[in-house]
C-alpha positions in Angstrom: -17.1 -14.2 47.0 -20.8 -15.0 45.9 -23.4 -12.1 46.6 -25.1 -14.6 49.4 -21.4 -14.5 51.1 -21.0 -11.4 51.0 -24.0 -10.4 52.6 -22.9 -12.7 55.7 -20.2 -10.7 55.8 -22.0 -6.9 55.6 -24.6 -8.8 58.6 -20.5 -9.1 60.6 -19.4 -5.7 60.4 -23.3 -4.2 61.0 -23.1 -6.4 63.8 -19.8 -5.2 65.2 -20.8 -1.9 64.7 -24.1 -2.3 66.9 -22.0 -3.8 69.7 -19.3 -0.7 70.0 -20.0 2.0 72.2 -20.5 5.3 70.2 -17.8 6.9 72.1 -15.6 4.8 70.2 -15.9 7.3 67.5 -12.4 5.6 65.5 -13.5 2.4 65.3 -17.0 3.0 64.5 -16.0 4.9 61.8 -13.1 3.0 60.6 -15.9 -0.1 60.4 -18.5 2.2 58.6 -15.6 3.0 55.6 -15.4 -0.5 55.6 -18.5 -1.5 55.4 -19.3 1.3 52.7 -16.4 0.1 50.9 -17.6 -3.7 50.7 -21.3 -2.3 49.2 -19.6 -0.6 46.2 -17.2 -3.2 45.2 -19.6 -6.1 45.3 -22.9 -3.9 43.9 -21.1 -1.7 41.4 -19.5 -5.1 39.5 -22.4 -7.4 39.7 -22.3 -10.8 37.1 -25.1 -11.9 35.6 -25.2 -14.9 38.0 -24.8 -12.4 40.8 -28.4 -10.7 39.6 -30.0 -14.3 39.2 -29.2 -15.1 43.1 -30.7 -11.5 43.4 -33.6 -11.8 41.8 -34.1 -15.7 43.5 -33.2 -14.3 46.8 -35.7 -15.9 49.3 -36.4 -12.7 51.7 -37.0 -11.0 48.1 -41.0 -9.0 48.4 -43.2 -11.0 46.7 -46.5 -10.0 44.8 -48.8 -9.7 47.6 -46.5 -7.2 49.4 -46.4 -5.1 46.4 -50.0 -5.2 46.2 -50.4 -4.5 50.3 -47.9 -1.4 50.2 -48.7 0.2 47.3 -52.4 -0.2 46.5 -55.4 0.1 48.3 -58.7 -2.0 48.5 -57.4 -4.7 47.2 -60.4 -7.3 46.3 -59.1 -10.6 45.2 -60.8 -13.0 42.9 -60.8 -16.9 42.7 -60.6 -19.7 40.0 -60.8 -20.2 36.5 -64.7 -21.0 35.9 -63.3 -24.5 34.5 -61.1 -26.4 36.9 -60.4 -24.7 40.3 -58.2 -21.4 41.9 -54.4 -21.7 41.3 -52.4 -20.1 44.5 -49.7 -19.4 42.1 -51.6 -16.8 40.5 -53.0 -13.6 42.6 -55.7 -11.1 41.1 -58.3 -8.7 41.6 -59.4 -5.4 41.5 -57.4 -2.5 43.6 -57.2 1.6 43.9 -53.7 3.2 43.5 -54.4 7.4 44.1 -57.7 7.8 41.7 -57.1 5.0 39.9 -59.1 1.5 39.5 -56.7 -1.3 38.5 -56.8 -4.7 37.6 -53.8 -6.3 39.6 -52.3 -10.1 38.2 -49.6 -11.5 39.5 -47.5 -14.4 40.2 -47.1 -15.8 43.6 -43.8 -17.4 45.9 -44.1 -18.0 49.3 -42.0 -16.5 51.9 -41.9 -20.5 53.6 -41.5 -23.8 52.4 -45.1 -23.9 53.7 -46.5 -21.1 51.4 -44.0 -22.0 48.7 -46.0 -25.4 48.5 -49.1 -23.9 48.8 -48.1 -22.2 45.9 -46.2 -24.4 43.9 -43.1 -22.0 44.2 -44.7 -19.3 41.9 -45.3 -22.3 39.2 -48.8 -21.7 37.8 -50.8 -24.3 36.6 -53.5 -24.0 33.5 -56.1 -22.7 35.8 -53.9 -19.9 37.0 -53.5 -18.6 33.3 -57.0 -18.7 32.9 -58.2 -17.0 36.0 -55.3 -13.9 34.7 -56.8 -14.4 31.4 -60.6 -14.0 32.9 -59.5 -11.2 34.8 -57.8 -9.6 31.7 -61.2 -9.9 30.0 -63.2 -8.2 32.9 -60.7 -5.4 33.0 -60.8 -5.2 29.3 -64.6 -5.2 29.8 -64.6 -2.2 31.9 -61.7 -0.2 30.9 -59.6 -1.0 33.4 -56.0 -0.7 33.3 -53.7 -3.8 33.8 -51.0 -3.9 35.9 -49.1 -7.4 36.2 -46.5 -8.4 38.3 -44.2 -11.0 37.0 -42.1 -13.4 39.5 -41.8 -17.0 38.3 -39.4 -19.9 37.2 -41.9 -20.6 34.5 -45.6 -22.6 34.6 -45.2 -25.9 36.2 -44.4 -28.5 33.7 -45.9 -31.8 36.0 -47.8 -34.2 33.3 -51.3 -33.1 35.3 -50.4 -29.4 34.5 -49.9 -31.0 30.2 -53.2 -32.5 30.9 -55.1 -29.9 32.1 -53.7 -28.0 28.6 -50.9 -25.9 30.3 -49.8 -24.9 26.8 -53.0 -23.9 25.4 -53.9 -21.9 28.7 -50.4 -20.1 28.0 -51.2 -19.6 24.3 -54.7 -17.9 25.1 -53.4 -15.3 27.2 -50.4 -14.4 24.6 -53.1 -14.0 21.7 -55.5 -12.6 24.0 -53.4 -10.1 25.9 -51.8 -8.6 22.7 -55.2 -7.8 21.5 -57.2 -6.2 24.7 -58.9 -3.3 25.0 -57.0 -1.4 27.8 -53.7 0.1 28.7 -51.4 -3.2 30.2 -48.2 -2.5 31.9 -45.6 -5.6 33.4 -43.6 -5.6 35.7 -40.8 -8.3 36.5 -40.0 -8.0 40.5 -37.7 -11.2 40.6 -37.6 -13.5 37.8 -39.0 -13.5 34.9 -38.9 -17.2 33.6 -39.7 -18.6 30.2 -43.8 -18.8 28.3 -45.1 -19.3 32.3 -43.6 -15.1 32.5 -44.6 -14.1 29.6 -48.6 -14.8 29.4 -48.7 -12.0 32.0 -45.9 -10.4 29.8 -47.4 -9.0 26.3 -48.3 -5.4 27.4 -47.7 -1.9 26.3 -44.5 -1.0 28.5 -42.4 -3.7 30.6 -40.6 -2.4 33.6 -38.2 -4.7 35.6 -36.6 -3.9 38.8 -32.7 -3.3 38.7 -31.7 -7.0 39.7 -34.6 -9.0 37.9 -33.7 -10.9 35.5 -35.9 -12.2 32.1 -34.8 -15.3 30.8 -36.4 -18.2 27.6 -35.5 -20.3 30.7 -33.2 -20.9 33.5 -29.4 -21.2 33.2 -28.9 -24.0 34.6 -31.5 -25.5 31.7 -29.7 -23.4 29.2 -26.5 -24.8 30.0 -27.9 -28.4 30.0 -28.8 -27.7 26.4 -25.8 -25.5 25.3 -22.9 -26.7 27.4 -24.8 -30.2 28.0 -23.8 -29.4 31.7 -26.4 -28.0 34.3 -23.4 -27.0 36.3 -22.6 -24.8 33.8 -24.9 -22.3 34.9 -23.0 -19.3 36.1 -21.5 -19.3 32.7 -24.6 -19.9 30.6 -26.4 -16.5 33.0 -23.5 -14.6 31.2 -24.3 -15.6 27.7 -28.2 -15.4 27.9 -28.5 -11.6 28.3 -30.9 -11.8 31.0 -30.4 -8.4 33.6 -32.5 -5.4 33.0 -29.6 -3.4 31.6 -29.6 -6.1 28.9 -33.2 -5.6 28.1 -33.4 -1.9 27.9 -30.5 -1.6 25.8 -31.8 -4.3 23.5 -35.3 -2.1 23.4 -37.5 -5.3 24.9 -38.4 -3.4 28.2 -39.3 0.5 29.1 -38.4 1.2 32.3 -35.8 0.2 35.1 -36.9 0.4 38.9 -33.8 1.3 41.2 -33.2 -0.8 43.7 -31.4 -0.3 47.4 -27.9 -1.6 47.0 -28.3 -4.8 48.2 -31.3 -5.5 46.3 -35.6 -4.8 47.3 -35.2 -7.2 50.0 -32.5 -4.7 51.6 -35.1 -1.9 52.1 -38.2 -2.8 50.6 -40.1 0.4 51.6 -37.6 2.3 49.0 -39.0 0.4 45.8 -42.9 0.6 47.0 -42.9 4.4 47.3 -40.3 4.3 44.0 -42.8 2.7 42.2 -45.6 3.8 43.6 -44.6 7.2 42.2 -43.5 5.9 38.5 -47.3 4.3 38.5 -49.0 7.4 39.2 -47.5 8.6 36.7 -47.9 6.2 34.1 -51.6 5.8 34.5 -52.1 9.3 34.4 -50.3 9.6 31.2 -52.4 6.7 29.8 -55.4 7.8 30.5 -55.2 10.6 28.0 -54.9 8.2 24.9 -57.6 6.3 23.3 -57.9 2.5 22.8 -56.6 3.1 18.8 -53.6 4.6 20.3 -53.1 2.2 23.2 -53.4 -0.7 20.5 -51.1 0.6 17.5 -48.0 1.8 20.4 -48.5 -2.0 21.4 -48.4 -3.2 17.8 -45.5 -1.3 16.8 -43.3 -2.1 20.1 -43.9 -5.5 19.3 -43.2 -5.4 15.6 -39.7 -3.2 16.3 -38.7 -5.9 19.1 -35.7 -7.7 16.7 -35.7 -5.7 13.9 -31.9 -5.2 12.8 -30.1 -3.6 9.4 -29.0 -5.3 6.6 -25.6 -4.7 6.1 -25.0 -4.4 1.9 
């Protein structure tokens, strides 16, 4: 049973049980056990695939709803000072307790309306460079940067190319690596190829429990390693992409628990969560100077693959 099937099935007994009378104690309960029991077995033995229709899962919170619950006088900024503003791309300025932020993320819509208006999270060159000129304004006046990362990857259409998609990408890489501030990312759904990471190069990456971080989709790996895009399920298994896979490879910091059922379940549970873990982190952050924040960044970096030679 596919996770998306399954939660039809949790929606039938939740159902059932808001339709018996509570003096029908026995059943109630006999439904609840049920129910409970149907959470753990599907939750606790999640595939890979399982997490990618997770992290993909339309009702999932987007950027802007992690930017309305959890910060506070949120001022957003427009376009790249070069082409035009990118919807796919959301930044500005914010408060989280005493803090002043620099907030970047990527955008989905939560209907085929907003999901056109911008381009399914798939950021164009213009996008990169209003992150980029944000980056540099935070850098500028010592502002931490928090990004949130939620993509398929930049939009690969031939006006993207022309518009120099890859050297827009390219820039923030270099640039981001290099800044002058503390940077933290944070990958809320997923996390998909170089259009995810030019909001990626920070000093700690967090992901929540069902994200997933990927060099592309499966269905595109599988087109290339099985030379079958219906291969995808299987390719998801091979790719390493869940958060477990990332911590325990030492490529992220942090996991974010999640409600079983994933953020979209009870989304109030990962705002306050993380709320709380950023509080934290920028207070810790704040104590260190700009060497410090740059050599931890260059030595995470530098320790990301390194492996033993075996004599």
């Amino acid at each position: 049973m596919s996770i998306l099937d399954f939660e039809k099935k949790v929606a039938e007994i939740e159902s059932r049980l808001s339709e018996i009378s509570t003096d029908n104690q026995a059943e109630v309960k006999e439904l609840q056990q049920q129910l409970h029991l149907y959470k753990n077995r599907a939750y606790n033995n999640l595939t890979a695939w399982d997490h990618v229709v997770l992290a993909r899962h339309p009702k999932r919170p987007k950027v802007r709803d992690y930017i309305n619950y959890i910060f506070d006088d949120f001022i957003e900024f427009h376009g790249d000072r070069l082409y035009g503003d990118d919807a796919a791309i959301i930044g500005g300025i914010a408060k989280i307790g005493p803090h002043v932020v620099t907030v970047i993320g990527h955008q989905k819509g939560n209907t085929t309306a907003e999901n056109i208006e911008c381009n399914f999270g798939m950021p164009h060159p213009e996008g990169y460079r209003k992150a980029l000129r944000l980056m540099k304004q935070a850098e500028k006046f010592n502002r931490p940067i928090i990004t949130f990362i939620d993509t398929p990857g930049a939009y690969p259409g031939p006006e993207a190319e022309e518009r120099g998609q890859g050297h827009a990408i390219a820039e923030c890489l270099r640039d981001m690596s290099n800044l002058k501030t503390s940077t933290l990312s944070i990958v809320i759904g997923e996390g998909g190829s170089g259009g995810a990471l030019a909001l990626g190069v920070s000093d700690q990456i967090w992901m929540l429990q069902y994200a997933i971080y990927s060099i592309l989709s499966p269905e595109g790996f599988a087109s290339i390693l099985y030379k079958d895009g219906s291969k995808a399920k299987e390719a998801a298994e091979v790719m390493k992409l869940t958060a477990q896979d990332y911590l325990s490879m030492g490529i992220i910091d942090h996991i974010i628990k999640e409600p079983i059922g994933g953020a979209h379940q009870f989304p109030q549970y990962v705002f306050d969560h993380l709320r709380d873990d950023l509080n934290n982190y920028l207070e810790q952050t704040k104590k260190l100077s700009i060497k410090q924040i740059q050599a931890k960044r260059y030595k995470k970096y530098r320790s990301i693959g390194e492996f033993d030679i075996i004599k």
